[in-house]
Short mmCIF file of the C-alpha atoms (twelve columns), coordinates in Angstrom:
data_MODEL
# 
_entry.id   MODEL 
# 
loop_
_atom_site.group_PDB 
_atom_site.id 
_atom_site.type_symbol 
_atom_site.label_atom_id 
_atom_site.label_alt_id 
_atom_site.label_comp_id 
_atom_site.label_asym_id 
_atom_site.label_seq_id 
_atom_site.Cartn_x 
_atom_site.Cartn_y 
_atom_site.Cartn_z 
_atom_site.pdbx_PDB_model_num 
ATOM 1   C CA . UNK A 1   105.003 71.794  124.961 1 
ATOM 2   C CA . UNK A 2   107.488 68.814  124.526 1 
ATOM 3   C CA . UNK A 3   107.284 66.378  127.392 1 
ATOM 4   C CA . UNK A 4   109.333 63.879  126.141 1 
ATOM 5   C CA . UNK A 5   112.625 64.167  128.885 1 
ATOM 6   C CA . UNK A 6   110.157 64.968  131.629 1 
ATOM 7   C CA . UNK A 7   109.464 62.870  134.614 1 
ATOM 8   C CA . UNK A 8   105.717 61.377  134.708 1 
ATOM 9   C CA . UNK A 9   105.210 63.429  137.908 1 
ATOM 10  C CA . UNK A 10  106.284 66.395  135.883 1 
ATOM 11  C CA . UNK A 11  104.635 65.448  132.773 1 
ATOM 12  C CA . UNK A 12  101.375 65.100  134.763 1 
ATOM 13  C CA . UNK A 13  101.936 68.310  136.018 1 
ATOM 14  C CA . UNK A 14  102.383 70.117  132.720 1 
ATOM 15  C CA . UNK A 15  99.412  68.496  131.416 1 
ATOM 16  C CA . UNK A 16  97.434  69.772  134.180 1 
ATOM 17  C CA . UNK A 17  98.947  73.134  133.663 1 
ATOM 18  C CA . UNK A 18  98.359  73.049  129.659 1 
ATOM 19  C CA . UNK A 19  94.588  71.747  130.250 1 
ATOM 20  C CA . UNK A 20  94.054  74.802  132.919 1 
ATOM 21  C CA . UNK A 21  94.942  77.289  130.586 1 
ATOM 22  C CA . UNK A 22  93.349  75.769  127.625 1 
ATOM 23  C CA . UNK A 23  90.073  76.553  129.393 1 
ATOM 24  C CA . UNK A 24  90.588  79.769  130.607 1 
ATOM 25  C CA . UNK A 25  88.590  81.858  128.405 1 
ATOM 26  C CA . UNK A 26  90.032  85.470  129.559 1 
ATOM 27  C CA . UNK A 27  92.809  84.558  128.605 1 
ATOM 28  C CA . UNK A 28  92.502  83.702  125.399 1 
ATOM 29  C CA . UNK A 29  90.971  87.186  125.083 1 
ATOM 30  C CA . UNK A 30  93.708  88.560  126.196 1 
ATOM 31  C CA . UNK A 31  96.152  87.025  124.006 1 
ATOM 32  C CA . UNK A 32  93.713  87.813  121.102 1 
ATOM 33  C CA . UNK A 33  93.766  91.110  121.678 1 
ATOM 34  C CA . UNK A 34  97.297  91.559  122.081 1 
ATOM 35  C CA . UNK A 35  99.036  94.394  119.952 1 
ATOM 36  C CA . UNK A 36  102.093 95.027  119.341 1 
ATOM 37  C CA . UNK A 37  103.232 98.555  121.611 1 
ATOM 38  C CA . UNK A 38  102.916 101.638 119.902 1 
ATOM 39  C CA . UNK A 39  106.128 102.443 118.762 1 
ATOM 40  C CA . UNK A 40  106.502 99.203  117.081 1 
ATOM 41  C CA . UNK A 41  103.777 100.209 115.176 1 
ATOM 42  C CA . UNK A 42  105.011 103.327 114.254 1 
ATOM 43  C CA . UNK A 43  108.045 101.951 112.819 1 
ATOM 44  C CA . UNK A 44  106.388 99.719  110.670 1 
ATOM 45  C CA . UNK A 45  104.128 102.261 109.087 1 
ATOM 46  C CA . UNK A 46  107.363 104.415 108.677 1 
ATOM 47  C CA . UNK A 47  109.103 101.678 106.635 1 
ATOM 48  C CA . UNK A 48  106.311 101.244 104.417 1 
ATOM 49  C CA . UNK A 49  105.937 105.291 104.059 1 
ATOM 50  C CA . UNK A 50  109.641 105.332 102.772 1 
ATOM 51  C CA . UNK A 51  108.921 102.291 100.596 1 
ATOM 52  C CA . UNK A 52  106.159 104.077 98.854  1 
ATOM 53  C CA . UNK A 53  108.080 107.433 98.936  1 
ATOM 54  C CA . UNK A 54  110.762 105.798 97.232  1 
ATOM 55  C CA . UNK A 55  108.476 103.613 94.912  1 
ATOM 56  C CA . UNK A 56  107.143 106.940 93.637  1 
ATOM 57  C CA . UNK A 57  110.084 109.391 93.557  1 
ATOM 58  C CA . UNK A 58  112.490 107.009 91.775  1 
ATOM 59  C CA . UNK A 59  109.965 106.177 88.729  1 
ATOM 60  C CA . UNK A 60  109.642 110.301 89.111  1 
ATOM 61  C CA . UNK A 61  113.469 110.729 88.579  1 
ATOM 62  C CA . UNK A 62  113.725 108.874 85.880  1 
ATOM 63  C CA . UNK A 63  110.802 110.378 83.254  1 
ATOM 64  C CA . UNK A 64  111.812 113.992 84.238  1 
ATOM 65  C CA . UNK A 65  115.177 113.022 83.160  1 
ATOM 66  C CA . UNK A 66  113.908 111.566 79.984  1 
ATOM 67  C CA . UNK A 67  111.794 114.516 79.178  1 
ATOM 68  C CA . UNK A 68  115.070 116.785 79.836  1 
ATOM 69  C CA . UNK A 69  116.833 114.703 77.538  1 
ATOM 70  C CA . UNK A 70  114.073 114.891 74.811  1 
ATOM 71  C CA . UNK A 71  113.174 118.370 75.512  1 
ATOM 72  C CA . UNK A 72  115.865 120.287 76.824  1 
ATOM 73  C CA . UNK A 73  114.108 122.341 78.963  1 
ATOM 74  C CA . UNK A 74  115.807 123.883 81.785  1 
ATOM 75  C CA . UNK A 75  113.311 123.886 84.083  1 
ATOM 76  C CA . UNK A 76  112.293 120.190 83.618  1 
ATOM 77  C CA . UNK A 77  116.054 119.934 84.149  1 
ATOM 78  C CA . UNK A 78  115.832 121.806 87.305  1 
ATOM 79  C CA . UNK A 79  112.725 119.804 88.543  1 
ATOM 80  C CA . UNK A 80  114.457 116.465 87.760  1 
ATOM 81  C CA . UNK A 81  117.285 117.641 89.915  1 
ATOM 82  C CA . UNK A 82  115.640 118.053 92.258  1 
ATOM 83  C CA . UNK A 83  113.561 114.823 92.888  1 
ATOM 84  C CA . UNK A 84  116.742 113.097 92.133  1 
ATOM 85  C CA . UNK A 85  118.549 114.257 95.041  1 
ATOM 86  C CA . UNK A 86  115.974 113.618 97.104  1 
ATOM 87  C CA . UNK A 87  115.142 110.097 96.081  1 
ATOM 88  C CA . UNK A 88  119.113 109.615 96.362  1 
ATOM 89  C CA . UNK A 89  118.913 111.044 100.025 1 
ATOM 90  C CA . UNK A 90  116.035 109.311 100.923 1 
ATOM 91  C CA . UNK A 91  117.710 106.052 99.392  1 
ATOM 92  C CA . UNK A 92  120.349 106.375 101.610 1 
ATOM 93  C CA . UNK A 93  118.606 107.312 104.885 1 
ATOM 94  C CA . UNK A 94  116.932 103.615 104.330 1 
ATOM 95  C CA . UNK A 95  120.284 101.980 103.690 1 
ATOM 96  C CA . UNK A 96  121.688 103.207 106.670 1 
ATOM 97  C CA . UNK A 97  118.975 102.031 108.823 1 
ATOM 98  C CA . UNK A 98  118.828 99.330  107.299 1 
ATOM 99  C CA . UNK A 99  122.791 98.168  107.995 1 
ATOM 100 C CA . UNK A 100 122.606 100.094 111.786 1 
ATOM 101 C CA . UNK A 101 119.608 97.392  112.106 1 
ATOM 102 C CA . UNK A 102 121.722 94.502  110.639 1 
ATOM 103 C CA . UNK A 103 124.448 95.600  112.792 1 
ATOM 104 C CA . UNK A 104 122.866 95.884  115.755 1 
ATOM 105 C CA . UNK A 105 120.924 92.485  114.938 1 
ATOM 106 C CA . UNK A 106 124.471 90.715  114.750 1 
ATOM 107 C CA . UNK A 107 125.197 91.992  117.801 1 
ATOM 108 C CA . UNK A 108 122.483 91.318  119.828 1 
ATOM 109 C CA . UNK A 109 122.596 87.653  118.589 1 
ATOM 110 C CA . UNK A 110 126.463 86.881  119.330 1 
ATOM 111 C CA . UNK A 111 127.328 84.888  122.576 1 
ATOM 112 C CA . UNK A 112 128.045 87.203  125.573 1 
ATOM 113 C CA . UNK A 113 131.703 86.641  126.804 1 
ATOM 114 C CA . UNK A 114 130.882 87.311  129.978 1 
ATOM 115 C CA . UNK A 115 128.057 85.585  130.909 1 
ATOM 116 C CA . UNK A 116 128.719 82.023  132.698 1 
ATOM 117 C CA . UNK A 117 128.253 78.586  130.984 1 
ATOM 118 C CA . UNK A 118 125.321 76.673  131.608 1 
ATOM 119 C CA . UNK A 119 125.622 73.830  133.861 1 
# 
């Protein structure tokens, strides 16, 4: 921690503090242990499910509609359809949550307008 526009009572203090904890073992456990909660995990192994749906389905999309195009078969047509419109709704399920997050970001961040100034 910075020191620097402490007092040396304070300063002493800290460093008493910092020296404390740098010994206690259980903590240092504890904080090695730590895990993120459960539904931040979650989330995370959603994203990266949609981000291999989509890696899979959009490469999918594309060769069925080349082999409708070379072929002309109707039900190659169908099938490529098909995976298109979901790779176009699952597309746009991400880009939503992605901008709702943004948005939400930007407004977490801004400066509350009615919160006090600091003295």
């Amino acid at each position: 921690m910075d020191a620097r526009g402490l007092s040396l009572r304070e300063q002493r203090i800290l460093a008493e503090i910092e020296s404390a904890l740098r010994l206690d073992r259980r903590l240092d456990e504890r904080l090695r242990d730590l895990r993120a909660p459960a539904g931040a995990r979650l989330l995370s192994l959603q994203r990266r499910l949609r981000a291999a749906e989509l890696s899979l389905l959009i490469p999918t999309t594309l060769l069925l509609s080349l082999a409708a195009g070379r072929t002309g078969s109707l039900p190659i047509a169908i099938a490529a359809c098909c995976v298109g419109v979901l790779s176009i709704a699952l597309l746009c399920t991400v880009l939503i949550g992605r901008a709702e997050r943004r948005r939400g970001r930007q407004w977490r961040d801004a400066p509350s307008r009615l919160s006090f100034p600091e003295t």
